[in-house]
Backbone as CSV, one residue per row, in Angstrom:
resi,resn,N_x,N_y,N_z,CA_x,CA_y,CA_z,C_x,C_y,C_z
1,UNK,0.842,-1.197,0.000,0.000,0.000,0.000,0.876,1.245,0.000
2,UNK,0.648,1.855,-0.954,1.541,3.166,-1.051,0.646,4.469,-0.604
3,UNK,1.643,5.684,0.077,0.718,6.855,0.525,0.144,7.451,-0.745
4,UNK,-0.426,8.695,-0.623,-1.114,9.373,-1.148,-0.052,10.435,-2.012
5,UNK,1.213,10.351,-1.468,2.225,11.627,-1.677,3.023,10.382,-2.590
6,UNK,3.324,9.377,-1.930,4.234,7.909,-2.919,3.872,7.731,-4.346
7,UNK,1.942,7.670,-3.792,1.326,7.202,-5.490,1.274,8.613,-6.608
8,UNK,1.036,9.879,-5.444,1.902,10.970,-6.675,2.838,11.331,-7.159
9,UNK,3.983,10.812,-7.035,5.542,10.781,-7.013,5.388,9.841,-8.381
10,UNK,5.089,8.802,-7.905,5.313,7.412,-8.811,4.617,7.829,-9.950
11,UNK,3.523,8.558,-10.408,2.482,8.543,-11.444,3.063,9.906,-12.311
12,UNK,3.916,10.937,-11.277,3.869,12.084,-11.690,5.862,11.883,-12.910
13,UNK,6.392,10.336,-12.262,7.573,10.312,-12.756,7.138,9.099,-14.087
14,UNK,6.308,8.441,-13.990,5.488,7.689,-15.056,5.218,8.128,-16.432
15,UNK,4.577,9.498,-15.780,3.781,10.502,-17.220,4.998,11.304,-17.456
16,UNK,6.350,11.468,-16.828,6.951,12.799,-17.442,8.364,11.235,-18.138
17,UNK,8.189,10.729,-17.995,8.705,9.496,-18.555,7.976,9.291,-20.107
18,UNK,7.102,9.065,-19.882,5.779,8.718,-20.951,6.114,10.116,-22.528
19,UNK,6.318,11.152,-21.351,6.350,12.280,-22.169,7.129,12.532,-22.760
20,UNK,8.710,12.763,-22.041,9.617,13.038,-22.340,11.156,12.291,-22.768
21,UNK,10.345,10.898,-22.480,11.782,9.756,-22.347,12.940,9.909,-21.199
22,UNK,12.796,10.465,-20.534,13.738,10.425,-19.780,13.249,11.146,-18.149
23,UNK,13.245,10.804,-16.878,12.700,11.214,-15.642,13.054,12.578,-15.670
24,UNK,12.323,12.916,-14.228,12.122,14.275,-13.975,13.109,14.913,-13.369
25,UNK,13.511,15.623,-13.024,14.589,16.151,-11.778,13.928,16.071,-10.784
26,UNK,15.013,16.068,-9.259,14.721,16.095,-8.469,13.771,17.567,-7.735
27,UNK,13.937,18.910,-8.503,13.886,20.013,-8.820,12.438,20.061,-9.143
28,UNK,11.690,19.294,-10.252,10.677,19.154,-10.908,9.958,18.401,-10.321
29,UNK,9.993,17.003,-9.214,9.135,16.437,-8.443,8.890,17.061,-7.639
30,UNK,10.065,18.055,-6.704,9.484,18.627,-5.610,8.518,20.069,-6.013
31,UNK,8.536,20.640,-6.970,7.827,21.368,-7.084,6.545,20.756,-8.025
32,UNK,6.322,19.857,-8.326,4.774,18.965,-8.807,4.357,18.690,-7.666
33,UNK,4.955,18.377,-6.168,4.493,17.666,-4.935,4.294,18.869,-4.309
34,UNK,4.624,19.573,-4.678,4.381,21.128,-3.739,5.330,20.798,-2.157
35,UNK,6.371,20.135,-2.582,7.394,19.718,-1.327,8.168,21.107,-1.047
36,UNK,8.930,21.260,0.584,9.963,22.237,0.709,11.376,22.702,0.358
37,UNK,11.267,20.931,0.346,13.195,20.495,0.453,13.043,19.117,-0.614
38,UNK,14.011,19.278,-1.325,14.588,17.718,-1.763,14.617,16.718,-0.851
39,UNK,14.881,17.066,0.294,15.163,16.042,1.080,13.688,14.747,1.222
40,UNK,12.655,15.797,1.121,11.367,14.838,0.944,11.171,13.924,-0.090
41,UNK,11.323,14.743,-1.054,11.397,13.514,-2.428,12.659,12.464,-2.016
42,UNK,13.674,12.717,-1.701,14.538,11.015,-1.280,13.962,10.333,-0.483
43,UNK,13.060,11.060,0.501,12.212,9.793,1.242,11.396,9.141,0.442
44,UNK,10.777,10.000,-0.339,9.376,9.106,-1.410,10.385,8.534,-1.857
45,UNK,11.582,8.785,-3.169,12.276,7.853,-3.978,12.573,6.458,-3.259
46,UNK,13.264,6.544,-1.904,13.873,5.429,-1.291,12.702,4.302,-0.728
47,UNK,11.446,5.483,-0.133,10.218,4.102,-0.157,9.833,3.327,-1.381
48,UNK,9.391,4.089,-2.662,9.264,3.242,-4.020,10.572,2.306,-3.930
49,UNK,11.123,3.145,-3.747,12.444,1.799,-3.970,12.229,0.316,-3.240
50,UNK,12.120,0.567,-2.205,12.009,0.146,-0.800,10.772,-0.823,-1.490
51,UNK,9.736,-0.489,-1.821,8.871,-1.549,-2.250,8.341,-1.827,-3.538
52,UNK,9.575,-2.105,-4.358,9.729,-2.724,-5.596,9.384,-2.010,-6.782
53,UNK,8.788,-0.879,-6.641,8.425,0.303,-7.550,9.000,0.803,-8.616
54,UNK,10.188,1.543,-7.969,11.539,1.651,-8.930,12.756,1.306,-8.629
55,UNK,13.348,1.302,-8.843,14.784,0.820,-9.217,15.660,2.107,-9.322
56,UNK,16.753,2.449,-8.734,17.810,3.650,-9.196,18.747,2.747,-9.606
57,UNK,19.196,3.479,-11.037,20.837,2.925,-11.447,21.964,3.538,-10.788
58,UNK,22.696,3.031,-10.027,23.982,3.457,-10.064,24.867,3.887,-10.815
59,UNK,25.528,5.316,-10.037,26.146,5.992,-10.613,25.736,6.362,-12.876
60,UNK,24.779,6.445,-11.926,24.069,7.176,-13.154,23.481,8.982,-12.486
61,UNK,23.359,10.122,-13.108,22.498,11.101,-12.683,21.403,10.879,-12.892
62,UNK,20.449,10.998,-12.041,18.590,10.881,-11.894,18.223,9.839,-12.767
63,UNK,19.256,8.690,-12.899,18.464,7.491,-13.968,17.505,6.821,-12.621
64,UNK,16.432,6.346,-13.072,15.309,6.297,-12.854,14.530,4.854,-13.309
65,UNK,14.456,3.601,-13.074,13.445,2.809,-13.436,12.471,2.457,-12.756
66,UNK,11.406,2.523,-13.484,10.078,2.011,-13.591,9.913,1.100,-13.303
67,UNK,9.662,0.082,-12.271,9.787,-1.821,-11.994,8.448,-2.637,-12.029
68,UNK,7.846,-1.550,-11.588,5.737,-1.949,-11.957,5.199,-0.863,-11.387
69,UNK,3.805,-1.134,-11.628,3.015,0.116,-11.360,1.680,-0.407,-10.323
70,UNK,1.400,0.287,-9.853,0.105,-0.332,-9.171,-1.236,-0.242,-9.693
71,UNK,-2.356,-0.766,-9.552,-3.286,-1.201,-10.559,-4.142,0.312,-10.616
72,UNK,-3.900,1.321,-9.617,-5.023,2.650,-9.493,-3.672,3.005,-10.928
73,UNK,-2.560,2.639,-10.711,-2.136,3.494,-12.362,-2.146,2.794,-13.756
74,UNK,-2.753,2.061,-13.734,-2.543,0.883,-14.814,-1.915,-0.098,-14.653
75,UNK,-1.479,-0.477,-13.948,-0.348,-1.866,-13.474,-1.064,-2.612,-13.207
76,UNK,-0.583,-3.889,-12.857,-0.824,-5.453,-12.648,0.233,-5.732,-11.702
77,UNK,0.158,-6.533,-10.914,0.707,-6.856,-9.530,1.996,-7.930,-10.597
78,UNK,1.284,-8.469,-11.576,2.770,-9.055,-12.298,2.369,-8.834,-13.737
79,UNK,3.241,-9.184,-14.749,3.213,-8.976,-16.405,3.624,-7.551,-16.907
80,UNK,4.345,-6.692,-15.830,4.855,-4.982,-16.234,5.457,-5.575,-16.610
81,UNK,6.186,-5.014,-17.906,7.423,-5.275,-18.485,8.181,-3.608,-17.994
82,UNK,8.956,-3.849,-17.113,10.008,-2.520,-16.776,10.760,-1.842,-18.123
83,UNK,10.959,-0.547,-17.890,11.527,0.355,-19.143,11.979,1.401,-18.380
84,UNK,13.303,1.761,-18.854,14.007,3.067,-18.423,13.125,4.308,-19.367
85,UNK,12.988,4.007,-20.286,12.211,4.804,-21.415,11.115,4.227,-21.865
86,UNK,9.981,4.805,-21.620,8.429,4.499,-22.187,9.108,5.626,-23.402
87,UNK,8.767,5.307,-24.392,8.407,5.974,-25.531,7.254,7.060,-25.991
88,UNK,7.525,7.740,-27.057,6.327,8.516,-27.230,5.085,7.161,-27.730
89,UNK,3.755,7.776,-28.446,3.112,6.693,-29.555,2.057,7.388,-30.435
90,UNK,3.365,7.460,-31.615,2.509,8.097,-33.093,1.919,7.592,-33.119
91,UNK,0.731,7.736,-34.233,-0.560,7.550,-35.183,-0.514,6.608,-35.928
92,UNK,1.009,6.804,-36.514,1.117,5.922,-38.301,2.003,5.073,-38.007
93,UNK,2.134,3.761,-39.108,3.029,3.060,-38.608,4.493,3.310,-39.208
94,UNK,5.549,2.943,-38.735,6.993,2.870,-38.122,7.580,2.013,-39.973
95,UNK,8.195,2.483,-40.963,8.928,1.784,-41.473,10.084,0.694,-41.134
96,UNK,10.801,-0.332,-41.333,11.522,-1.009,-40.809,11.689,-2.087,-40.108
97,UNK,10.169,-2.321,-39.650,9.536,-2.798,-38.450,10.371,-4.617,-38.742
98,UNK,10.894,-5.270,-37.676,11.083,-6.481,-38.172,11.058,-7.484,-36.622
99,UNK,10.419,-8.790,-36.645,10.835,-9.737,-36.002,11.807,-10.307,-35.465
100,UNK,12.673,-9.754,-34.008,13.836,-10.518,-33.329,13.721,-11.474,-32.708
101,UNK,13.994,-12.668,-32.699,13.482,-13.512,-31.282,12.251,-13.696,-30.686
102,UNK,11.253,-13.265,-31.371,10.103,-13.249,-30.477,9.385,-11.796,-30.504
103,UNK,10.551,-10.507,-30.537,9.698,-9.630,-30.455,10.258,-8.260,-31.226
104,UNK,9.490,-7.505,-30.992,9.281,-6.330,-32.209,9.953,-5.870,-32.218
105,UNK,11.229,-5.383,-33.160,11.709,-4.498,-33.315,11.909,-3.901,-34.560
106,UNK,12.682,-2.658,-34.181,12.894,-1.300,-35.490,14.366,-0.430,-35.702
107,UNK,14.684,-1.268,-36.944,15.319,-0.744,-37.176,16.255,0.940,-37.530
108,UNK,16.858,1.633,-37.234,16.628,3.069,-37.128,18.048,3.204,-37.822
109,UNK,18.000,4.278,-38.250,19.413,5.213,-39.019,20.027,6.320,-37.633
110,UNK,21.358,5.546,-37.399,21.859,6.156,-36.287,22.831,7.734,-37.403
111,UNK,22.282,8.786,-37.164,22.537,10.051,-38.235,24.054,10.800,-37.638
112,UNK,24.643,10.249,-36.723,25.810,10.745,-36.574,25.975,11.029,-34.688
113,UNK,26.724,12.072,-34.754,26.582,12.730,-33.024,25.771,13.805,-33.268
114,UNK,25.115,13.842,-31.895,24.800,15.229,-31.474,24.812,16.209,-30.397
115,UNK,25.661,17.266,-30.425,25.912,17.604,-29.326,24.870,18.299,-27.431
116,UNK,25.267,17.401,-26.746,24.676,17.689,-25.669,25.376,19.168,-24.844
117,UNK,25.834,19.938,-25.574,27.047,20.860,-25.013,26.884,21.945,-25.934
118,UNK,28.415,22.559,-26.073,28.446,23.544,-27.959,27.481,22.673,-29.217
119,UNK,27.276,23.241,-29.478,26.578,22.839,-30.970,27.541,22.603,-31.467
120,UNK,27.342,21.228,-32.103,28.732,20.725,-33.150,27.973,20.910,-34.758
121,UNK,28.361,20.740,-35.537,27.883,21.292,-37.329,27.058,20.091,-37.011
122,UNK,25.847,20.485,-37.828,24.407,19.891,-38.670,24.925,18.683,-39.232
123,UNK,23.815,17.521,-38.881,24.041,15.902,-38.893,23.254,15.647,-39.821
124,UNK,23.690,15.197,-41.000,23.052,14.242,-41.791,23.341,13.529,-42.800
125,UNK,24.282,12.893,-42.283,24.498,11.287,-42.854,24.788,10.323,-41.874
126,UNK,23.981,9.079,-42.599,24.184,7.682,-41.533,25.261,7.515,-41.482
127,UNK,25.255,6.964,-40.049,26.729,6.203,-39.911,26.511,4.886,-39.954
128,UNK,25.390,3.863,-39.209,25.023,3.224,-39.343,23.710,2.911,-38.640
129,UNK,23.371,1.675,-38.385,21.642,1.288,-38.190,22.104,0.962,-36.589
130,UNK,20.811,1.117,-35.820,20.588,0.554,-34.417,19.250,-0.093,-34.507
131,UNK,19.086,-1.361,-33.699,17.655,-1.882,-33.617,17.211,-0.955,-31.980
132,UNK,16.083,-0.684,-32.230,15.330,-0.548,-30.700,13.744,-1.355,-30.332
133,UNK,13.342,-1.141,-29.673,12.353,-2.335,-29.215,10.859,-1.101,-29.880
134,UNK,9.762,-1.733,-30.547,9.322,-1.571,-31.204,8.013,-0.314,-30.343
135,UNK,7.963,-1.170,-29.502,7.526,0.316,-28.606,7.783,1.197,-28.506
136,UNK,9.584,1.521,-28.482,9.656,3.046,-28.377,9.281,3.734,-29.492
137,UNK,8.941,3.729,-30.414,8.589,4.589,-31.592,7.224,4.616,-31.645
138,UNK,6.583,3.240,-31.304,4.807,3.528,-31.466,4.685,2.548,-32.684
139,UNK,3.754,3.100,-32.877,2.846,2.840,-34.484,3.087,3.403,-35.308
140,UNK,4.064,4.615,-35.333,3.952,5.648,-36.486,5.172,6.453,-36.453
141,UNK,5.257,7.253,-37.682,6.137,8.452,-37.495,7.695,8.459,-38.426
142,UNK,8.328,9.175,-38.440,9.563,8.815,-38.827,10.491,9.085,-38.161
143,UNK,10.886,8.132,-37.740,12.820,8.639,-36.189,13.713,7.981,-36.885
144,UNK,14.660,8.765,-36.140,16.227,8.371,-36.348,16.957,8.396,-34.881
145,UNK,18.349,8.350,-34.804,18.974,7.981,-33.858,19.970,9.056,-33.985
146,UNK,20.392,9.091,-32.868,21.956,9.867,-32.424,22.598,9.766,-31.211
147,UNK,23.853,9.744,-32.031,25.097,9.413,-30.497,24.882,10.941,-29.558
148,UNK,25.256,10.915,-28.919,25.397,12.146,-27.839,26.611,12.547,-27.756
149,UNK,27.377,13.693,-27.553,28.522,14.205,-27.300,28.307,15.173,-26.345
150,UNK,28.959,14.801,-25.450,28.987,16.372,-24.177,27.878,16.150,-23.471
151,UNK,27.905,16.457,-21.845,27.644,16.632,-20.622,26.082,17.245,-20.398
152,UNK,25.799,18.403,-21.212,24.592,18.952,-20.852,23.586,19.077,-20.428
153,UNK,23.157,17.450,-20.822,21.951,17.292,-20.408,22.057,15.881,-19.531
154,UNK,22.943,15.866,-18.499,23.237,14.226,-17.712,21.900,15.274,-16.689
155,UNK,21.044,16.126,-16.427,20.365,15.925,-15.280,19.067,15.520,-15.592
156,UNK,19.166,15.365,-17.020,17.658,14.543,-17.849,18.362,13.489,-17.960
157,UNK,19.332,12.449,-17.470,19.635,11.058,-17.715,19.954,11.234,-18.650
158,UNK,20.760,12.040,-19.426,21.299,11.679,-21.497,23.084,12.149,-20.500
159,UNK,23.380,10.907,-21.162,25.027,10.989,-20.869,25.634,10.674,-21.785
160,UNK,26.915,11.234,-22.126,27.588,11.420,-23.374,27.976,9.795,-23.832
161,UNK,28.147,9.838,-24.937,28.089,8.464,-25.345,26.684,7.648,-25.278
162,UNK,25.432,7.871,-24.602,23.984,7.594,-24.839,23.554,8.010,-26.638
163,UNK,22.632,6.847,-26.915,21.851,6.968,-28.533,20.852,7.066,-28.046
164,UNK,20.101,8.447,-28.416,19.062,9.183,-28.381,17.479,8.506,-29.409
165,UNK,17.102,8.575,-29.611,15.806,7.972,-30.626,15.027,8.759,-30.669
166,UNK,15.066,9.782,-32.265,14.412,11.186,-32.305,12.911,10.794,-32.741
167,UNK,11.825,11.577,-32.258,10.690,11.229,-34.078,10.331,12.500,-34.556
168,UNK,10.674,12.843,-35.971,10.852,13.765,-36.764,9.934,14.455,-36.328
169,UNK,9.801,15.853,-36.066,8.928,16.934,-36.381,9.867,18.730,-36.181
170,UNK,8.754,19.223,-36.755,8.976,20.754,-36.750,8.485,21.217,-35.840
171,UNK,7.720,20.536,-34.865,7.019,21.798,-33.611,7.424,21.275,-32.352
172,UNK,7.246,21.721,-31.613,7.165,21.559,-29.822,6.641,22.500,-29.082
173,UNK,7.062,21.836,-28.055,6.010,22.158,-26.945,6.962,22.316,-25.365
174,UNK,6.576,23.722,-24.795,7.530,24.195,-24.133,8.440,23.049,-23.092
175,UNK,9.424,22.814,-22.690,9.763,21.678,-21.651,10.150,20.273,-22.663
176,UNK,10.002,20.403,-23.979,10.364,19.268,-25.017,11.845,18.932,-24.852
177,UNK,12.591,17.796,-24.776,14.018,17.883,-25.175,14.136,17.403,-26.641
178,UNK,14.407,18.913,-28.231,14.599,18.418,-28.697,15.781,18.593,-29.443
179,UNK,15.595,18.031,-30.801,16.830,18.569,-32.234,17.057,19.577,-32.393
180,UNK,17.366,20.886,-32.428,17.699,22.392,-32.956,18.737,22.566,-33.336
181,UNK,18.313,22.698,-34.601,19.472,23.426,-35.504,19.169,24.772,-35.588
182,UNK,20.554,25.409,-35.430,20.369,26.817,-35.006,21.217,27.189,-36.437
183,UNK,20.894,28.207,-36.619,21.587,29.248,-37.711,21.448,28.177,-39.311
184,UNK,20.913,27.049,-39.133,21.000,26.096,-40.432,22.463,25.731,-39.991
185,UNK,23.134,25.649,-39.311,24.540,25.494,-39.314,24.889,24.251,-38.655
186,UNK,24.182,24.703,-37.110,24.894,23.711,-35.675,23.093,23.027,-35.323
187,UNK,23.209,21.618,-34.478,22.681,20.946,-34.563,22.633,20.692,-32.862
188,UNK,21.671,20.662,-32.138,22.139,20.401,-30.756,20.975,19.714,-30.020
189,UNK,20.664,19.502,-28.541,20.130,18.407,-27.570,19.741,19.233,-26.815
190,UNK,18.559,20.016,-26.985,18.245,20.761,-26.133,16.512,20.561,-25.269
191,UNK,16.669,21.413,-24.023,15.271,21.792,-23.615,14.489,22.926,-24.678
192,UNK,13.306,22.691,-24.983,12.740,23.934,-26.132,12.051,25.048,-25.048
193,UNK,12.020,26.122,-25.387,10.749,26.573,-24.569,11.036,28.298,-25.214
194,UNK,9.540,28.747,-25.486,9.483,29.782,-26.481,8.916,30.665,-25.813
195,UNK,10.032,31.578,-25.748,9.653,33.282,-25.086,9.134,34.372,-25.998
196,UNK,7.895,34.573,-26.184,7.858,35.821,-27.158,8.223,35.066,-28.140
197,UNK,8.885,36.015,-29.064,9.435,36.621,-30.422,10.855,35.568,-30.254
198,UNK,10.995,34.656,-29.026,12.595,34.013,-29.238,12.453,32.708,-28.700
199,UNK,13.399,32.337,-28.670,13.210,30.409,-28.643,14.534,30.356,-27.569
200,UNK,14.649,29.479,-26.283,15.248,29.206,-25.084,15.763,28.042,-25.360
201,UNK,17.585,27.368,-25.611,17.456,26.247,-25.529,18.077,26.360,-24.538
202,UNK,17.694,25.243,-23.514,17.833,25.244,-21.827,18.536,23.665,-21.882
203,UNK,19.868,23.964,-21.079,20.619,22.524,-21.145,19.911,22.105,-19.369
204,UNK,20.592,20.780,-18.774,20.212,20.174,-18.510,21.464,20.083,-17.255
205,UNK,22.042,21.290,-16.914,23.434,20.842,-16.227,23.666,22.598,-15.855
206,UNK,23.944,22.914,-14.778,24.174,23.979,-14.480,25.167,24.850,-14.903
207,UNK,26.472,23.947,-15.374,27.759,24.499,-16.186,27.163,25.326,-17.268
208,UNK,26.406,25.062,-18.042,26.032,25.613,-19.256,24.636,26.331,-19.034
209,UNK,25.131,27.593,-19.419,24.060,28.481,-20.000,23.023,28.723,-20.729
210,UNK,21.587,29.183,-20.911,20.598,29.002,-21.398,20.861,29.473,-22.645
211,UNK,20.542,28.620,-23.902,21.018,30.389,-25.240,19.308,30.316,-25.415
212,UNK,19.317,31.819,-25.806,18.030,32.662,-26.505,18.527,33.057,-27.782
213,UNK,17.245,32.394,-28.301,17.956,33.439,-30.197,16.791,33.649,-30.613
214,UNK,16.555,34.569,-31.887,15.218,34.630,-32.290,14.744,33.438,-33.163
215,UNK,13.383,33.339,-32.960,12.521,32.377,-33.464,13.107,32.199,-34.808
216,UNK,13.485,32.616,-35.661,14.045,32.554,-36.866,15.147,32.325,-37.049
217,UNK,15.933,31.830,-36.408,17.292,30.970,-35.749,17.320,29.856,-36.090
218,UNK,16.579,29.330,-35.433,16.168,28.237,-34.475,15.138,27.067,-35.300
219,UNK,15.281,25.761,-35.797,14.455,25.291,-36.298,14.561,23.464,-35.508
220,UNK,13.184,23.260,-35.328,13.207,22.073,-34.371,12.973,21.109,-35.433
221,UNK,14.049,19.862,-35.858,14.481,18.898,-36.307,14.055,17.739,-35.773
222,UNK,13.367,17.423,-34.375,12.790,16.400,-33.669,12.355,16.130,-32.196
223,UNK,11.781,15.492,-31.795,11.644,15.637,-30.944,12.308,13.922,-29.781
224,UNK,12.709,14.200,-28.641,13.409,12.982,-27.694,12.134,11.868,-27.666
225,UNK,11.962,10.774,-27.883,11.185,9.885,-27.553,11.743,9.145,-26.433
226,UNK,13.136,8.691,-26.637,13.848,7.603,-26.284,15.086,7.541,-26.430
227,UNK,15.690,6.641,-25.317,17.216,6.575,-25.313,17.608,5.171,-24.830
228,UNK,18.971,5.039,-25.786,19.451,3.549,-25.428,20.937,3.993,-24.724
229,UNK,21.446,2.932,-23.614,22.514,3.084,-23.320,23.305,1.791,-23.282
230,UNK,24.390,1.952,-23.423,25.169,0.547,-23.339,26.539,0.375,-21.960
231,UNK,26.297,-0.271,-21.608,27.127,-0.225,-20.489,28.446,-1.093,-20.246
């Protein structure tokens, strides 16, 4: 039996999972819980923990798993299949789609690096293919993949050397982590969020600075569904 503050913790790191591919900050639960201190959310984290809920990776920043859910959130006491990344889920279906072992997967065009840091020059050519599990993409859409380079965003769980799993679009939505290519030039891993007349890409790491440029800068190349890591 989980509290009332546990089962909002757990549901509120579920949906921003669901949303964004990657957990919340510690920063972002306590202010969804309307908490004082961080220190409260490590008590909620360590009880979920504590009763089979989630899982923390070691020596990882804010990595985060999902281990089951309880049935007021959709769960089943057994048959969750656990995921560091719930995926987005397009409309249309997924080109590539193929049979591994038993289960679904999709093949993807890994399009080069992309920087989690400075903007490194505009990505587009394969380097080569990655399979991912057929869920993260959905039913629909068109994604691609990218290596990560640089630090920026380790407090959204993307650590350098992590393959990202984009699905193509031109729009977002404030709090998105996505593709931006800025100037047509540089290509980068950002938070989106649109001020006025200008566009905020917000990293994910206190070292680095927010850039603002005008809306006409700035063009969003995709959006984060999902991320694979290899260890």
């Amino acid at each position: 039996m989980l509290t009332r503050k546990q089962m909002d913790l757990l549901e509120f790191i579920q949906k921003r999972m669901q949303r964004d591919g990657v957990p919340p900050s510690f920063d972002e639960m306590k202010e969804a819980l309307d908490l004082r201190s961080k220190s409260g959310i490590h008590r909620l984290i360590t009880a979920l923990e504590e009763r089979g809920f989630i899982r923390r990776l070691a020596h990882r920043a804010r990595a985060i798993e999902i281990v089951k859910l309880p049935e007021a959130l959709g769960g089943a006491p057994q048959g969750f299949t656990p995921k560091v990344i719930d995926g987005d889920r397009p409309d249309s279906k997924p080109a590539g789609a193929m049979p591994v072992a038993g289960m679904h997967v999709v093949e993807l065009p890994v399009m080069g690096r992309i920087a989690a840091g400075v903007p490194i020059a505009a990505i587009n050519e394969v380097s080569h293919h990655v399979a991912v599990p057929g869920g993260m993409v959905g039913t629909g859409g068109d994604h691609y993949a990218l290596e990560v380079k640089g630090d920026s965003m380790i407090e959204a769980g993307i650590n350098d050397g992590d393959v990202v799993v984009i699905r193509e679009t031109s729009t977002a939505d404030n709090g998105d982590i996505v593709v931006a290519l800025v100037e047509d030039q540089e290509a980068t891993l950002k938070r989106f969020y649109r001020r006025g007349e200008s566009i905020a890409l917000e990293a994910a790491n206190p070292a680095y600075e927010t850039r603002v440029l005008p809306s006409n800068k700035v063009k969003v190349q995709g959006r984060l569904v999902g991320l694979i890591r290899t260890y």
